[in-house]
N, CA and C atoms as an extended XYZ file, in Angstrom:
297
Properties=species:S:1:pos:R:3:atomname:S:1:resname:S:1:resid:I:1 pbc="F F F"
N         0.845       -1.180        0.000 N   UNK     1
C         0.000        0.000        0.000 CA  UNK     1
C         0.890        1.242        0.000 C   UNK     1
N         0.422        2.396       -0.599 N   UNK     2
C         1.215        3.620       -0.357 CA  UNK     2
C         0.359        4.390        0.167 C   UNK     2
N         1.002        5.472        1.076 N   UNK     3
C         0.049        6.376        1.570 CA  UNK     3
C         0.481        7.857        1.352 C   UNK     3
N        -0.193        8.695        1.134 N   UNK     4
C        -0.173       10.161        0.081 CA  UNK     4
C        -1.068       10.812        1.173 C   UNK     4
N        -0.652       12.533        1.463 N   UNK     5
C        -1.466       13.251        1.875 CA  UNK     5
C        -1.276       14.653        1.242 C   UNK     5
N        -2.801       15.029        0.503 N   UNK     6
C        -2.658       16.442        0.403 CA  UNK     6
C        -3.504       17.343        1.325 C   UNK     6
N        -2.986       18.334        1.469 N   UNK     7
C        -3.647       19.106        2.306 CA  UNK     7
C        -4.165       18.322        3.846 C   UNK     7
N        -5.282       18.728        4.022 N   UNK     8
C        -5.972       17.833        5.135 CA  UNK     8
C        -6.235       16.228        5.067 C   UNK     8
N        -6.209       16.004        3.838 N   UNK     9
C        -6.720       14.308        3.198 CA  UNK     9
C        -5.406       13.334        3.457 C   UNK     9
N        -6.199       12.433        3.405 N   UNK    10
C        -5.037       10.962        3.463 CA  UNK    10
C        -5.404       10.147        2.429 C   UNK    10
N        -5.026        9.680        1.644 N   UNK    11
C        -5.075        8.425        0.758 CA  UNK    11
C        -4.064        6.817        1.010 C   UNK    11
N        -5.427        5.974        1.495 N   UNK    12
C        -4.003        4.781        1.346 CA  UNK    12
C        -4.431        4.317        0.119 C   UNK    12
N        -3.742        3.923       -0.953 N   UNK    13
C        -3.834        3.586       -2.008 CA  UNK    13
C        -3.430        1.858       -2.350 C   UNK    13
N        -4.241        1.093       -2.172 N   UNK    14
C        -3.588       -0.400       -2.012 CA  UNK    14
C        -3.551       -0.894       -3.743 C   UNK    14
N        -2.357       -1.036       -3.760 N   UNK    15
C        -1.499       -1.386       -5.113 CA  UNK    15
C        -1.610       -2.759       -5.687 C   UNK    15
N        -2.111       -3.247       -7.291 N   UNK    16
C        -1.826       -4.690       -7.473 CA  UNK    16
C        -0.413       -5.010       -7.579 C   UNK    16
N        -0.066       -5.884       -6.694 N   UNK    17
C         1.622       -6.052       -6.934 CA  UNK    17
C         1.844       -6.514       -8.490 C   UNK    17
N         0.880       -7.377       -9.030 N   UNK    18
C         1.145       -7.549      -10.480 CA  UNK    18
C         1.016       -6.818      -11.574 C   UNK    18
N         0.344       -5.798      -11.149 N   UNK    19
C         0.154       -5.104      -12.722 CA  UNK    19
C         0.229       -3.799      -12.605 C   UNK    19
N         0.246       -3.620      -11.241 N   UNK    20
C         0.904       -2.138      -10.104 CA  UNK    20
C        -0.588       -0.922      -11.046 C   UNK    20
N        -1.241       -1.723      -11.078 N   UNK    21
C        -2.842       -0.940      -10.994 CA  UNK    21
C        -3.263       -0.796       -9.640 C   UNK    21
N        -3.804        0.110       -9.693 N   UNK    22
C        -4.937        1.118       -8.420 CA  UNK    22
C        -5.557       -0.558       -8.315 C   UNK    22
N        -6.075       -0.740       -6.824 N   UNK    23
C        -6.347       -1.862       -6.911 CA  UNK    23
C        -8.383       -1.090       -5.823 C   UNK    23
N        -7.727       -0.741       -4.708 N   UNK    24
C        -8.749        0.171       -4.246 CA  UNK    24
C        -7.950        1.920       -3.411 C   UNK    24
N        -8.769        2.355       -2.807 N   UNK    25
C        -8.256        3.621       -2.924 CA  UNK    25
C        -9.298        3.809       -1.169 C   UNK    25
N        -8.521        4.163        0.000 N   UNK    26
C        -9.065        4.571        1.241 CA  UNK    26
C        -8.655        6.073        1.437 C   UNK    26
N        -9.708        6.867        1.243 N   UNK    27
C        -9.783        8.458        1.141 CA  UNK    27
C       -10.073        8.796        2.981 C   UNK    27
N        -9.299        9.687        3.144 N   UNK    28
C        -9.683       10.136        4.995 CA  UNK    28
C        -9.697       11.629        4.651 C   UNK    28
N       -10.367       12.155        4.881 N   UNK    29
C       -10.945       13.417        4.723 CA  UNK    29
C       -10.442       14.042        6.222 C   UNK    29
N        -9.785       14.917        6.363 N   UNK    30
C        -9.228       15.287        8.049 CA  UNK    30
C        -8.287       14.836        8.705 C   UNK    30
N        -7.698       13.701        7.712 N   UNK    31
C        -7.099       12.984        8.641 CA  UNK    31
C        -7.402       12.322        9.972 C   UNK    31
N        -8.746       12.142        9.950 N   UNK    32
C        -9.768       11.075       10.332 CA  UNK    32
C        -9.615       10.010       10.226 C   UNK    32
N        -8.340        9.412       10.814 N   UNK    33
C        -8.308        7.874       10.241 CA  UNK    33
C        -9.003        7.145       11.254 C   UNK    33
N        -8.958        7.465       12.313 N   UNK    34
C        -9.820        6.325       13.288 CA  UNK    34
C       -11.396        5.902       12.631 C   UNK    34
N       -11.674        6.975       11.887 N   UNK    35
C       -13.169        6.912       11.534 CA  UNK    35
C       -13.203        5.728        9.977 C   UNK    35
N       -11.620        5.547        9.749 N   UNK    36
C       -11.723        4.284        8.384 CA  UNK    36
C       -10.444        3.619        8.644 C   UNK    36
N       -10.029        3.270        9.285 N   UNK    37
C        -8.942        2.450        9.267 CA  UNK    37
C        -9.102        2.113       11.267 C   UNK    37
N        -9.513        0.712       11.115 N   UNK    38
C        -9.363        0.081       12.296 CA  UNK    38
C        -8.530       -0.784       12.742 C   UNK    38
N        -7.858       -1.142       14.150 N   UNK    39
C        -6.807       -2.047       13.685 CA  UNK    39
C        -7.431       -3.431       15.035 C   UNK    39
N        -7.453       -4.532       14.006 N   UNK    40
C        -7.393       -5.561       14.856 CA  UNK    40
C        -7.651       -5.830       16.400 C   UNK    40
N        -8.338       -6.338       16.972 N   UNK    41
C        -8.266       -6.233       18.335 CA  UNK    41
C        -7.368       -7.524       18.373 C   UNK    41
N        -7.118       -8.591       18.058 N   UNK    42
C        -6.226       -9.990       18.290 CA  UNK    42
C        -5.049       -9.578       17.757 C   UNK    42
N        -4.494       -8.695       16.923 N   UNK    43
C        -3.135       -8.568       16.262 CA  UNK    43
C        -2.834       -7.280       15.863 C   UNK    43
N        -1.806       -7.263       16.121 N   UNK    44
C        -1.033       -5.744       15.618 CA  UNK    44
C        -0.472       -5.577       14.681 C   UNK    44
N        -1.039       -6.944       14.080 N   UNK    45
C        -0.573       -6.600       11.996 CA  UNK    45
C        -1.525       -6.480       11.411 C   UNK    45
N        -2.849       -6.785       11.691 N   UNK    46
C        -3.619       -6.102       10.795 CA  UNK    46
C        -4.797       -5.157       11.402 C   UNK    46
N        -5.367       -4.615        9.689 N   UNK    47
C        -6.087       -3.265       10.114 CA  UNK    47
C        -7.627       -3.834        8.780 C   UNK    47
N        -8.315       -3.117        9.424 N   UNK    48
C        -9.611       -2.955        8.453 CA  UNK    48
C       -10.132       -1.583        7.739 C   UNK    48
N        -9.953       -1.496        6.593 N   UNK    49
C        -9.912       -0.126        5.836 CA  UNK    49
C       -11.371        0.215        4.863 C   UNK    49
N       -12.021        0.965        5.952 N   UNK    50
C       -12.819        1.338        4.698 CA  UNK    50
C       -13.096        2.302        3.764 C   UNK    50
N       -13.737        1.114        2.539 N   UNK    51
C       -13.668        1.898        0.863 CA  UNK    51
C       -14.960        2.623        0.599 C   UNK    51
N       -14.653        3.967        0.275 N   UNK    52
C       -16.186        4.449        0.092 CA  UNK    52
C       -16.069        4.899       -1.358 C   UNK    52
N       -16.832        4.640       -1.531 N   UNK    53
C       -17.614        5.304       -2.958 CA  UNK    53
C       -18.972        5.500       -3.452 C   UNK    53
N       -18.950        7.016       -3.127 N   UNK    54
C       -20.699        7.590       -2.758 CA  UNK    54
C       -21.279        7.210       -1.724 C   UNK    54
N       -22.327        6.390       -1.862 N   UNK    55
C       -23.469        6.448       -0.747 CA  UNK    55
C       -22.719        4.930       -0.511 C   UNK    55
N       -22.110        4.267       -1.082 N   UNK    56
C       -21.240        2.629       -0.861 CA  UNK    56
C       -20.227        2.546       -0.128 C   UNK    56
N       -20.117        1.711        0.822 N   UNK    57
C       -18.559        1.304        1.089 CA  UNK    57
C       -18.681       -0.494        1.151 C   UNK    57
N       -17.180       -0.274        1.300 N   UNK    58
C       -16.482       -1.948        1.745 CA  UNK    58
C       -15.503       -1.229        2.821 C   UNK    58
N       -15.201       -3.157        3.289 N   UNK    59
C       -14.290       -2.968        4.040 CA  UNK    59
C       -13.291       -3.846        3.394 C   UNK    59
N       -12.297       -3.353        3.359 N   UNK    60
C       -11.090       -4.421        3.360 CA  UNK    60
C       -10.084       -4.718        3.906 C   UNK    60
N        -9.511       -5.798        4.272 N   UNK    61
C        -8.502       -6.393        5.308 CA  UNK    61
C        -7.228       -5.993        5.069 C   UNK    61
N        -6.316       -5.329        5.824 N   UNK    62
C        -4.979       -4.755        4.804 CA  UNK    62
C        -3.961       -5.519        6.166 C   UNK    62
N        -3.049       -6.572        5.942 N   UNK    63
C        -2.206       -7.257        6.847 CA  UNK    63
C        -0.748       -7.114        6.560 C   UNK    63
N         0.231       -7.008        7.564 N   UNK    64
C         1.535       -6.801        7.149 CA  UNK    64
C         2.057       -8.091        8.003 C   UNK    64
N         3.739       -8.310        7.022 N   UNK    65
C         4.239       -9.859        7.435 CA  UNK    65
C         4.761       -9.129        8.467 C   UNK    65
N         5.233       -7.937        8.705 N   UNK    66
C         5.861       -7.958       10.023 CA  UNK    66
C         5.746       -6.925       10.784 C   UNK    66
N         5.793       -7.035       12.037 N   UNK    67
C         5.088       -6.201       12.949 CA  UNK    67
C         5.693       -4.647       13.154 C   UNK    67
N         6.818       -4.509       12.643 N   UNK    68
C         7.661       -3.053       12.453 CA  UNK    68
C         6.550       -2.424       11.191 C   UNK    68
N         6.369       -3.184       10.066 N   UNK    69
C         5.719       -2.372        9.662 CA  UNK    69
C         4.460       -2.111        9.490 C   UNK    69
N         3.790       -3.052       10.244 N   UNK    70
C         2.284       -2.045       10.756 CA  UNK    70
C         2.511       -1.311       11.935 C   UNK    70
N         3.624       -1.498       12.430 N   UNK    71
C         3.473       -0.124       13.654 CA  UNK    71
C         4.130        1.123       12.895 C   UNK    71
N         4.942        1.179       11.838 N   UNK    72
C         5.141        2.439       10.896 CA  UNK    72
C         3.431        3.002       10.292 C   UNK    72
N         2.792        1.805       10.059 N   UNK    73
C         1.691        2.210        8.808 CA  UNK    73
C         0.870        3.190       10.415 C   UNK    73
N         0.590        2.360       11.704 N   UNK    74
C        -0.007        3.014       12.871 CA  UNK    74
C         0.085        4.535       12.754 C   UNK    74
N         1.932        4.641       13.162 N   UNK    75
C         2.430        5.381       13.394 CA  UNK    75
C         2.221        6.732       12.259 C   UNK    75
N         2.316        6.611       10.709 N   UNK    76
C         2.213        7.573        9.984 CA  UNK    76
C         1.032        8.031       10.021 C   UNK    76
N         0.095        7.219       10.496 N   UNK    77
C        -1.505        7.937       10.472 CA  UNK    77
C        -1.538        8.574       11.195 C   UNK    77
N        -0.724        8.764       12.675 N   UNK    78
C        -1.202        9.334       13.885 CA  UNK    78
C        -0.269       10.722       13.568 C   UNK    78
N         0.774       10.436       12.864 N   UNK    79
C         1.892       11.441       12.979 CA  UNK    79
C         1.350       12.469       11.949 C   UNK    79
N         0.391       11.902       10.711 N   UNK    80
C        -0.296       12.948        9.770 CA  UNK    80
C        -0.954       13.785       10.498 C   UNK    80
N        -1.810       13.146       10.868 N   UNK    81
C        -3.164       14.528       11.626 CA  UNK    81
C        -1.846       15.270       12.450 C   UNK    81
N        -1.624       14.459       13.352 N   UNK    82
C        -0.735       15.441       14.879 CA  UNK    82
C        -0.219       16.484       13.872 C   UNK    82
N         0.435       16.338       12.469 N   UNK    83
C         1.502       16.862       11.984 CA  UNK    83
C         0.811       17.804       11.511 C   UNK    83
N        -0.159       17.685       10.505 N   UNK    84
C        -0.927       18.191        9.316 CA  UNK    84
C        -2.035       19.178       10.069 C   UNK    84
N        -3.244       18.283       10.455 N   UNK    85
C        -4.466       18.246       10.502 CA  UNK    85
C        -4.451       19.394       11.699 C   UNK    85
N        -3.952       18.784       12.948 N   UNK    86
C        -4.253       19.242       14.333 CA  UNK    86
C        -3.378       20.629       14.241 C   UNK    86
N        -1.927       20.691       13.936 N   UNK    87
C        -1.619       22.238       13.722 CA  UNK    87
C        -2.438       22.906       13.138 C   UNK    87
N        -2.990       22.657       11.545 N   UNK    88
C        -3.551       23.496       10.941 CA  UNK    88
C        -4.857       24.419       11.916 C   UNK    88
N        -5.426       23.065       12.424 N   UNK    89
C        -6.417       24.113       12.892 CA  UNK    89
C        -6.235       24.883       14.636 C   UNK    89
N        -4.817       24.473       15.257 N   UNK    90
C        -4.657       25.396       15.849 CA  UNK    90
C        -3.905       26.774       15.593 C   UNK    90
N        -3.508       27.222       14.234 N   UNK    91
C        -3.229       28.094       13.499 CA  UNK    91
C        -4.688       28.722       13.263 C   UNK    91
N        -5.094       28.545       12.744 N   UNK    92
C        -6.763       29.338       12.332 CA  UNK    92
C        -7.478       29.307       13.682 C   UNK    92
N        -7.416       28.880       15.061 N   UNK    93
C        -7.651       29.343       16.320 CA  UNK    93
C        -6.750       30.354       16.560 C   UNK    93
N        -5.826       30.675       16.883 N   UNK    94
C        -5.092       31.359       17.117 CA  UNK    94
C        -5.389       33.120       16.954 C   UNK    94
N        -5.479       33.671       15.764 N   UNK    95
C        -6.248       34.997       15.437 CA  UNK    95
C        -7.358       35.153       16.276 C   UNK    95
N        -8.254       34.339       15.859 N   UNK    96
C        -9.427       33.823       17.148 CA  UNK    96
C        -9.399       34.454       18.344 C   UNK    96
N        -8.778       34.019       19.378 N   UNK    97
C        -8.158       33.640       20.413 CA  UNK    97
C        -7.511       35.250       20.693 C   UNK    97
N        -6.499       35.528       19.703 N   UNK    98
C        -5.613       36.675       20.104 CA  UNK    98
C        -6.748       38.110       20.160 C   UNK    98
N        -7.947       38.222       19.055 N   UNK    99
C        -9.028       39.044       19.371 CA  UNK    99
C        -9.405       39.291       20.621 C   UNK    99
């Protein structure tokens, strides 16, 4: 899977290893990942990602062979918002605030 963020958004983008086509596409709007990407209660390698499209979703199972790197995949979700999401909007509080 690769994961891309513009602006406020997250994309995990899960890749066909064979033909390295878009295979499905998990959009987080806010960097809201708790609200589409769940992780396992029995294991800390996998996560459940859901796919929306329009008024539709799925879920799909996204598992890693080893446990360093689902605690990176954890870790970059939490570190986006903290990084991205949560500054931004304590910047646009701020003016706010200083009034």
């Amino acid at each position: 899977c690769r994961i891309a963020g513009k602006g406020q958004d997250l994309s995990i983008k899960m890749i066909d290893a064979s033909s390295g086509q878009l295979f499905a596409q998990c959009v987080i709007p806010n960097g809201e990942y708790d609200k589409y990407v769940e992780r396992a209660i029995d294991s800390s390698r996998y996560f459940v990602l859901k796919i929306t499209n329009g008024q539709r979703h799925a879920f799909i199972g996204l598992g890693f062979e080893e446990r360093n790197d689902a605690f990176d995949f954890n870790c970059t979700l939490s570190d986006f918002k903290s990084t991205w999401v949560d500054r931004e909007k304590e910047v646009e509080e701020a003016p706010a605030a200083a009034a």
